[in-house]
ZADO-1210 file (C-alpha; in nm, 4 decimals, padded with zeros to 6 digits):
<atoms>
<atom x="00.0000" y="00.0000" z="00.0000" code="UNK" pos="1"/>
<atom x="00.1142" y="00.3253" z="-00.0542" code="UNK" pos="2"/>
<atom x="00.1003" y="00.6340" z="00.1421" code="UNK" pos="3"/>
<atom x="-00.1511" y="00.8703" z="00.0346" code="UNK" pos="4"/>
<atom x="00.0035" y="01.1712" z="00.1666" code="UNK" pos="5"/>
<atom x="00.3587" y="01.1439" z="00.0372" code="UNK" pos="6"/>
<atom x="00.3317" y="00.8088" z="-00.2094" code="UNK" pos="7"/>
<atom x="00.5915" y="00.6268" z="-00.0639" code="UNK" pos="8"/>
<atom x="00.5589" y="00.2712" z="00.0472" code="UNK" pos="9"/>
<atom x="00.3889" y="00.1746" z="00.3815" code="UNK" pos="10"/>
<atom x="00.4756" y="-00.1698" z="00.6099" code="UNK" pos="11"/>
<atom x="00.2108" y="-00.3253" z="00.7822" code="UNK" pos="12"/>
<atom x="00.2424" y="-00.3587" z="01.1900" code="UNK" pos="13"/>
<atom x="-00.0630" y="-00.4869" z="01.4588" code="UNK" pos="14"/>
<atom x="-00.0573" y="-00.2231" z="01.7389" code="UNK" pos="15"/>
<atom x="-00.3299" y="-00.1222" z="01.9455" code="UNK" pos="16"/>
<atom x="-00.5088" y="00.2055" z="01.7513" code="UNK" pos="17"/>
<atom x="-00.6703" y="00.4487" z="01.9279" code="UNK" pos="18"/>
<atom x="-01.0157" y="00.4925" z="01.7932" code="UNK" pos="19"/>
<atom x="-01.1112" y="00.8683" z="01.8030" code="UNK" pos="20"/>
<atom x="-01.2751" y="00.8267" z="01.4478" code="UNK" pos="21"/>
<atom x="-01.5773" y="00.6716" z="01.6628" code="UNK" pos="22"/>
<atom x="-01.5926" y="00.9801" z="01.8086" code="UNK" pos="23"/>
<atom x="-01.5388" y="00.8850" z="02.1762" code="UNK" pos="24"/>
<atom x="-01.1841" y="01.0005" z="02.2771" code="UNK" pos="25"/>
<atom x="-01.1021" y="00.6434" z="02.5460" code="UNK" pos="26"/>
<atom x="-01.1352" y="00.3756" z="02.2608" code="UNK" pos="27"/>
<atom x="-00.8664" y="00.1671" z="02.2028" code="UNK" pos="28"/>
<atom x="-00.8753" y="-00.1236" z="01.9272" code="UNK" pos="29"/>
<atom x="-00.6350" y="-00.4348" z="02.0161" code="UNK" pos="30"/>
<atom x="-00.3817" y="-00.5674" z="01.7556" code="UNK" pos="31"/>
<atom x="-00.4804" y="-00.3850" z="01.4745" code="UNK" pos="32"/>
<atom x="-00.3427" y="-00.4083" z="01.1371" code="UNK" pos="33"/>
<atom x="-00.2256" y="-00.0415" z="01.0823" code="UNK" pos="34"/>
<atom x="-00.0830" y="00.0535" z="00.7181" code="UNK" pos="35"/>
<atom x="00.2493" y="00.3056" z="00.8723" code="UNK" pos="36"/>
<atom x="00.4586" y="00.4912" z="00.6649" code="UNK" pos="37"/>
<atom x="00.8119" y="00.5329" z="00.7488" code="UNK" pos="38"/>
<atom x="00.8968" y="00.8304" z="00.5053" code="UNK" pos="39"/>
<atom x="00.6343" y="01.0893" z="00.6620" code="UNK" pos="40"/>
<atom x="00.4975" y="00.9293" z="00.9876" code="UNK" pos="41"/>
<atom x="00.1746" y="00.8606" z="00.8827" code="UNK" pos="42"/>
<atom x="-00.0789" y="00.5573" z="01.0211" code="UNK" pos="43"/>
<atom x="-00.3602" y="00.4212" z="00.8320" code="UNK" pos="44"/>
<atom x="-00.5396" y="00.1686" z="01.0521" code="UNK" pos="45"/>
<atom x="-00.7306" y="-00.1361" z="00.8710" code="UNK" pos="46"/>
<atom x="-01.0474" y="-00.1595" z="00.9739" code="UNK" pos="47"/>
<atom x="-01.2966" y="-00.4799" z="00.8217" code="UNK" pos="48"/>
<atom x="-01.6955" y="-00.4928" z="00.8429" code="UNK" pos="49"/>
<atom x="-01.6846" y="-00.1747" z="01.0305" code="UNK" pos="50"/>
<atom x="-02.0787" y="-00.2188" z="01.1318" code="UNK" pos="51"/>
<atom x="-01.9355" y="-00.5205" z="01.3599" code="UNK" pos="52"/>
<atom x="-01.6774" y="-00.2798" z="01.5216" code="UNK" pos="53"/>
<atom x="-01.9302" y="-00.0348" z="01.5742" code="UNK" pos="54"/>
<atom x="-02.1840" y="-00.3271" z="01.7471" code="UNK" pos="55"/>
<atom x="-01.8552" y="-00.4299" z="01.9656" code="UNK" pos="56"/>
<atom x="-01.7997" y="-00.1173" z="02.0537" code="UNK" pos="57"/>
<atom x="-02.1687" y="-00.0221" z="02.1656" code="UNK" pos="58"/>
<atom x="-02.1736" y="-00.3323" z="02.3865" code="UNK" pos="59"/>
<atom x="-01.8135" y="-00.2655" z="02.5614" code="UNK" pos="60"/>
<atom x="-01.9429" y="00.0916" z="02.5710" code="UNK" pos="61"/>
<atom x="-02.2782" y="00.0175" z="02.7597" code="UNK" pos="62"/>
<atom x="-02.1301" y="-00.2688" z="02.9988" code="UNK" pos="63"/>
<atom x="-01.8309" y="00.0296" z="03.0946" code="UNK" pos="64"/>
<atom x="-01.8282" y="00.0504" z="03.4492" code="UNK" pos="65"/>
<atom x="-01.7828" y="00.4474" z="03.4703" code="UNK" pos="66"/>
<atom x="-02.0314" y="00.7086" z="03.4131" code="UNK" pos="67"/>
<atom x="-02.1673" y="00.7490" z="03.0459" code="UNK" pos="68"/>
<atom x="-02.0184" y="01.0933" z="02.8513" code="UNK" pos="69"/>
<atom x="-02.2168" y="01.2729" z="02.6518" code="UNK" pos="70"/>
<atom x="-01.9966" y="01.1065" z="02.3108" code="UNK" pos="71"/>
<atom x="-02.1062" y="00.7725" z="02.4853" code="UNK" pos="72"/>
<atom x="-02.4630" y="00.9067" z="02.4670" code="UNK" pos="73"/>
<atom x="-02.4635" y="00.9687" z="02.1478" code="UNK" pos="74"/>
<atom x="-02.2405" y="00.6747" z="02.0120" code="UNK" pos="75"/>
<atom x="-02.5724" y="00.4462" z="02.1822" code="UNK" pos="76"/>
<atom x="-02.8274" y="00.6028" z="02.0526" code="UNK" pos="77"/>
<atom x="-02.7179" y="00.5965" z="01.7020" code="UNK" pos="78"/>
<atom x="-02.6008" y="00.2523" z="01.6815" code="UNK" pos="79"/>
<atom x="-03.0117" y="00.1886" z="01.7442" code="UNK" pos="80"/>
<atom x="-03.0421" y="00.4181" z="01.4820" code="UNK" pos="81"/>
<atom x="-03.2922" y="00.6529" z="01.6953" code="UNK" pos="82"/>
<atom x="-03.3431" y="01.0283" z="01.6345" code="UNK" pos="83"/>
<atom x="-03.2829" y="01.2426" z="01.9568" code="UNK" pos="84"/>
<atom x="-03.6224" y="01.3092" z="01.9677" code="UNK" pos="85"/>
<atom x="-03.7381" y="00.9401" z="01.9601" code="UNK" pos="86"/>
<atom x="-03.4447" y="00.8840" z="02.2677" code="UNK" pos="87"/>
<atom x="-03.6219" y="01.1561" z="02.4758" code="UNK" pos="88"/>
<atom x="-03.9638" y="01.0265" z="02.4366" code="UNK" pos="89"/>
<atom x="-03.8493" y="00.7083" z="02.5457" code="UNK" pos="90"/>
<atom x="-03.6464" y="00.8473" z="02.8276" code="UNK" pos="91"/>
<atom x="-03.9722" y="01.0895" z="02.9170" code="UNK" pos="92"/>
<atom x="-03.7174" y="01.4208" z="02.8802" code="UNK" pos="93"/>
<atom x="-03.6727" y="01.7050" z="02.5852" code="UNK" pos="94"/>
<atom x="-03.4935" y="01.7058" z="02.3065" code="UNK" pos="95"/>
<atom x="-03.2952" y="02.0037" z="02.4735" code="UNK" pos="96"/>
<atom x="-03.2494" y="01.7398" z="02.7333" code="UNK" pos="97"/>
<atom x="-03.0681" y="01.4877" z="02.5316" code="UNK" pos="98"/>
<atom x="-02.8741" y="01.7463" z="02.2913" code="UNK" pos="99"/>
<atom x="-02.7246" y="01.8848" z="02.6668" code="UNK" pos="100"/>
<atom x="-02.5874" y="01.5193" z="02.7181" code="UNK" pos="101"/>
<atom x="-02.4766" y="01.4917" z="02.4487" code="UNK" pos="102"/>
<atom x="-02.2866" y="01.7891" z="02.3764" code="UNK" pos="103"/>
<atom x="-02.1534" y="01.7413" z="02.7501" code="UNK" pos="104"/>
<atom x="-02.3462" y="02.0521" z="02.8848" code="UNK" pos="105"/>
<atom x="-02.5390" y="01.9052" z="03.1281" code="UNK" pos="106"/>
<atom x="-02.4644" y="01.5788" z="03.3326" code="UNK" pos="107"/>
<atom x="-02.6742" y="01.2188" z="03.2541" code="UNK" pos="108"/>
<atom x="-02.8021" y="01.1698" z="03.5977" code="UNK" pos="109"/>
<atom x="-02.7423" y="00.7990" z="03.7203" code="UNK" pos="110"/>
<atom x="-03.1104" y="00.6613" z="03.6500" code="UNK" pos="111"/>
<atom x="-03.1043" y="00.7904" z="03.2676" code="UNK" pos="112"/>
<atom x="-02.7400" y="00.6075" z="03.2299" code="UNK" pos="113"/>
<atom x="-02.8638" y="00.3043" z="03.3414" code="UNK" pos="114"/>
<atom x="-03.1779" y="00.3265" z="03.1595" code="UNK" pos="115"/>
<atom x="-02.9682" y="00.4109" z="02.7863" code="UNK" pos="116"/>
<atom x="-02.7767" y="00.1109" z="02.8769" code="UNK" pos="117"/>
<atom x="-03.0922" y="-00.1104" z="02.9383" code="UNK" pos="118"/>
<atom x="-03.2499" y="-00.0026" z="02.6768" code="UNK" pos="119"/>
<atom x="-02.9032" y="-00.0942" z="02.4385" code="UNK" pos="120"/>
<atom x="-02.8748" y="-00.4560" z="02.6233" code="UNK" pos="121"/>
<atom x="-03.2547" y="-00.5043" z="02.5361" code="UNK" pos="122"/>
<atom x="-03.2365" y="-00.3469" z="02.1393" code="UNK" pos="123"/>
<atom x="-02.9227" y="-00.6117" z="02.0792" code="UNK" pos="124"/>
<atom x="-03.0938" y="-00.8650" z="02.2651" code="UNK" pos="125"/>
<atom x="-03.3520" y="-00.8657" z="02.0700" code="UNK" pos="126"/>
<atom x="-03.1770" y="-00.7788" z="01.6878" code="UNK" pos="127"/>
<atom x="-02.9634" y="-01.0672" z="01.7587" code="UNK" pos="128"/>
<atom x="-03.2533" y="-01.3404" z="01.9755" code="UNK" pos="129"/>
<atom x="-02.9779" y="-01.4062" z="02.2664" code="UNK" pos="130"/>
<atom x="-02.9766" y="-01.3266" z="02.5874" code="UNK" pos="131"/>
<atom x="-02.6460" y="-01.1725" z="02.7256" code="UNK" pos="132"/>
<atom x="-02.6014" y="-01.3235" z="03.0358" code="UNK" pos="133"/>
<atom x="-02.4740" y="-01.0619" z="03.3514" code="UNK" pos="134"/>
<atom x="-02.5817" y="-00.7635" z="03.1469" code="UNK" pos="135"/>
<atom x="-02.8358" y="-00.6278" z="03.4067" code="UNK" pos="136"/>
<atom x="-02.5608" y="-00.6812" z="03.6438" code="UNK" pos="137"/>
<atom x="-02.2940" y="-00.4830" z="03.5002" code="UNK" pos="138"/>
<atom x="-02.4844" y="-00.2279" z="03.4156" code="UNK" pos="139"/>
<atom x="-02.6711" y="-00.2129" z="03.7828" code="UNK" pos="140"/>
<atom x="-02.3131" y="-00.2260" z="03.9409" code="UNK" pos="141"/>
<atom x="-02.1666" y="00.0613" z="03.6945" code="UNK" pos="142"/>
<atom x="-02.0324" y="00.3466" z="03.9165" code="UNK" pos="143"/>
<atom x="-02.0172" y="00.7033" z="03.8951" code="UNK" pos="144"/>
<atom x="-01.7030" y="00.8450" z="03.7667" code="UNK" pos="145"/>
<atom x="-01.6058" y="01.2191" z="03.7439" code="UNK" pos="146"/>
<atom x="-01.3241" y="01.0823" z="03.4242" code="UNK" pos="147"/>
<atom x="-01.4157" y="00.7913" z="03.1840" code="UNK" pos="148"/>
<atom x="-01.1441" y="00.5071" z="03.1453" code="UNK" pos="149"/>
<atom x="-00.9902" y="00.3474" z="02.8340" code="UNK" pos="150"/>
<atom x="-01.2523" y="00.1070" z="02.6266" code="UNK" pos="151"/>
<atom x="-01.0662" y="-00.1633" z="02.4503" code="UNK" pos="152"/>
<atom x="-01.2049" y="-00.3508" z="02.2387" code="UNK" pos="153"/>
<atom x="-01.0364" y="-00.7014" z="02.0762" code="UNK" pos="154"/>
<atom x="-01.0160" y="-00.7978" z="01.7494" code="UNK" pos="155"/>
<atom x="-01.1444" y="-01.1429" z="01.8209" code="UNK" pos="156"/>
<atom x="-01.4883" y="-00.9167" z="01.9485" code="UNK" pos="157"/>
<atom x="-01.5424" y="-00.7907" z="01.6412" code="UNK" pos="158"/>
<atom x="-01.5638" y="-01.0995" z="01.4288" code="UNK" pos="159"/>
<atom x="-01.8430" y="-01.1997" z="01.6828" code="UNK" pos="160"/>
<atom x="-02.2223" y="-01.1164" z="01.5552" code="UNK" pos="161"/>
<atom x="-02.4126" y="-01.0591" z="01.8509" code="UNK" pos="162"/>
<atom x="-02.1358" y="-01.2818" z="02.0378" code="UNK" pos="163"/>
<atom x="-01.9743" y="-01.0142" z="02.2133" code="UNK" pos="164"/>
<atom x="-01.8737" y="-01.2559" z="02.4849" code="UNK" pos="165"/>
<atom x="-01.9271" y="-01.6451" z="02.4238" code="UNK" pos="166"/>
<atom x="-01.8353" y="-01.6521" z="02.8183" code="UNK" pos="167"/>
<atom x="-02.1480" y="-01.4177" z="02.8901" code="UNK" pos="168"/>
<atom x="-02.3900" y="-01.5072" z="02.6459" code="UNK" pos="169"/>
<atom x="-02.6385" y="-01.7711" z="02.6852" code="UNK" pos="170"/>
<atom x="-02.8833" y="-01.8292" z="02.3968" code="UNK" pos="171"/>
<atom x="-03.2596" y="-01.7935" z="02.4561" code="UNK" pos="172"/>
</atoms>
């Protein structure tokens, strides 16, 4: 492959990439292939079936023990494809509500974090007709954070459909 900023050459390396193109700055994908140029410095991660990622991702992102950021928020929601106004109606708050979280102006209060992350567990649950066993647990036991930690997610994790832990799932 060759670099698309200065044309040279690039060598392939697995290192662990961190994923700010999901737009949530404490992602971190494991042993990834990344494309690395050694003329200008530049890194080009590979990144297959990027919809799996994404589902990986959303799962790691709602079983996270620490408080849910606003990013977070948003990453959820869209991965069930809702609008913000079809997230506040089913969290019974605005729109203004929801676009506060989001844009990290106002605070998710515990009960709506647990709820988004319910609601997630349920909406894969039920796209993918397993049961992920502990869920309810994690998610009850999540704690309150003032600074979210790294989310890594595996490369074995994303080759998973629904699977996102054969150790935690139990099929219905």
């Amino acid at each position: 492959m060759n670099c698309p900023v200065c044309g040279h050459k690039t060598k392939a390396e697995r290192m662990d990439w961190k994923y700010r193109e999901s737009g949530l700055d404490n992602v971190i994908l494991k042993n990834t292939t990344v494309h690395v140029c050694d003329e200008c410095g530049e890194k080009m991660p590979v990144i297959k079936d990027m919809p799996e990622v994404h589902k990986a991702l959303a799962y790691a992102v709602a079983q996270h023990p620490a408080s849910l950021t606003g990013p977070m928020f948003r990453f959820l929601r869209k991965q069930m494809k809702l609008t913000a106004t079809e997230a506040a109606d089913m969290l019974s708050v605005s729109k203004v509500t929801v676009s506060r979280w989001e844009n990290s102006k106002s605070p998710i209060g515990e009960t709506n974090d647990k709820l988004i992350r319910m609601i997630y567990i349920q909406f894969m649950q039920e796209k993918c007709g397993v049961v992920f066993k502990d869920s309810v647990r994690n998610v009850t036991a999540s704690r309150r954070a003032t600074k979210s930690e790294t989310i890594s997610v595996d490369r074995g994790l994303w080759k998973r459909t629904c699977k996102v832990n054969p150790s935690k799932v139990m099929h219905a």
